[in-house]
C-alpha positions in Angstrom: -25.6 45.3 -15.5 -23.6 42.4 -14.3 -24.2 40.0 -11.9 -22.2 39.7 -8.9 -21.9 36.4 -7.7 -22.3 36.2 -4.2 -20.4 33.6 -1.7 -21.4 30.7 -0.4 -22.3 31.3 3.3 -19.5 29.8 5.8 -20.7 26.9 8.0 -20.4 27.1 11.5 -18.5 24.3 12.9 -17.9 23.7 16.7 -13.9 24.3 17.2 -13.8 22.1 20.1 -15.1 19.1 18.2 -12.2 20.0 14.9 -9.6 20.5 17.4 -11.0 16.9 19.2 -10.8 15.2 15.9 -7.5 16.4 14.5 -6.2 15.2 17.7 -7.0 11.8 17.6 -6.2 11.9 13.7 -2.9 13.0 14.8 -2.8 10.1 17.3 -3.4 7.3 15.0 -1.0 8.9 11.9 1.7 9.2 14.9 1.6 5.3 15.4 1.1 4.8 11.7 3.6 7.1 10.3 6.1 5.7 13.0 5.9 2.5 11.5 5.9 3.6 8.0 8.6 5.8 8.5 10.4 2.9 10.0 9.6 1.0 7.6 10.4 3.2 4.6 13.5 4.0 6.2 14.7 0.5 6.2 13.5 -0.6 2.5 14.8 2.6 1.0 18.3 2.1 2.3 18.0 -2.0 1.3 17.0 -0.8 -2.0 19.9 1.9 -2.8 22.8 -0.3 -1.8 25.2 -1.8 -4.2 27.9 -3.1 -2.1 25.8 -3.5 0.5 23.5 -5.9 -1.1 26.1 -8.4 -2.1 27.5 -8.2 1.7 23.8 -8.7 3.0 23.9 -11.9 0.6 27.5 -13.3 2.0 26.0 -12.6 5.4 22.8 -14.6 4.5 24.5 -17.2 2.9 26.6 -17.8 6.2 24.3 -17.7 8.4 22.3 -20.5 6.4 25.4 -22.9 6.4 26.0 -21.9 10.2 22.4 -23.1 11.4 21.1 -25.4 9.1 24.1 -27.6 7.2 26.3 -27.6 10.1 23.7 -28.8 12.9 22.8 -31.9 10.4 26.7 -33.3 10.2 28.2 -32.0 13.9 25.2 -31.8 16.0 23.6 -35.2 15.8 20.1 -35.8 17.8 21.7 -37.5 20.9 18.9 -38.0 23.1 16.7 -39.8 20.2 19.7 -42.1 19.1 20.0 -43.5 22.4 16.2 -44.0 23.7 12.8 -44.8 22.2 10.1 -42.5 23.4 9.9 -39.6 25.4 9.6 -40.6 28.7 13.1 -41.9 28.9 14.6 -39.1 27.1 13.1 -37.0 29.9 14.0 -39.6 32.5 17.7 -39.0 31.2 18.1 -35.5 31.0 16.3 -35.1 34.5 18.9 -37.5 36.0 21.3 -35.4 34.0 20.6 -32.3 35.6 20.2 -33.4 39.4 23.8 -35.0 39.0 25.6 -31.7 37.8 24.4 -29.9 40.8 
């Protein structure tokens, strides 16, 4: 004769305490998954452009000259040209201000 194998007896578990847990699994994947998704979302489009990523580059490179060449030649640092330390700088801009009013 043959041996039948029997099953493995089924553990008893709590449903209340699965159901507990899966929710608050559920909670933190909801926060991570959000920012993954997000995140994913962003770097797959980044990484399937062509045109895109040369425009993204023309955009960068603007914005570089725009902020950071430009404000050395037209935007000179007027208050520390004109005075020393702090104080009068402060001194200046106060006076400044109660004279525009």
């Amino acid at each position: 004769m043959a041996k039948i194998p029997h099953p493995e007896p089924r553990k008893i578990v709590n449903p209340k305490s699965t159901i507990q847990s899966k929710i608050e699994n559920r909670k933190s994947k909801i926060e991570l998954t959000l920012l993954k998704k997000l995140f994913l979302f962003y770097y797959d489009g980044f990484r399937s452009m062509t045109v895109g990523r040369k425009l993204w580059i023309i955009i960068l490179i603007k914005l570089f000259i725009l902020f950071f060449v430009l404000r050395l030649f037209f935007f000179p640092d007027f208050l520390k040209s004109r005075f020393s330390n702090d104080k009068d700088r402060g001194d200046y801009v106060r006076e400044q201000l109660i004279q525009r009013k």
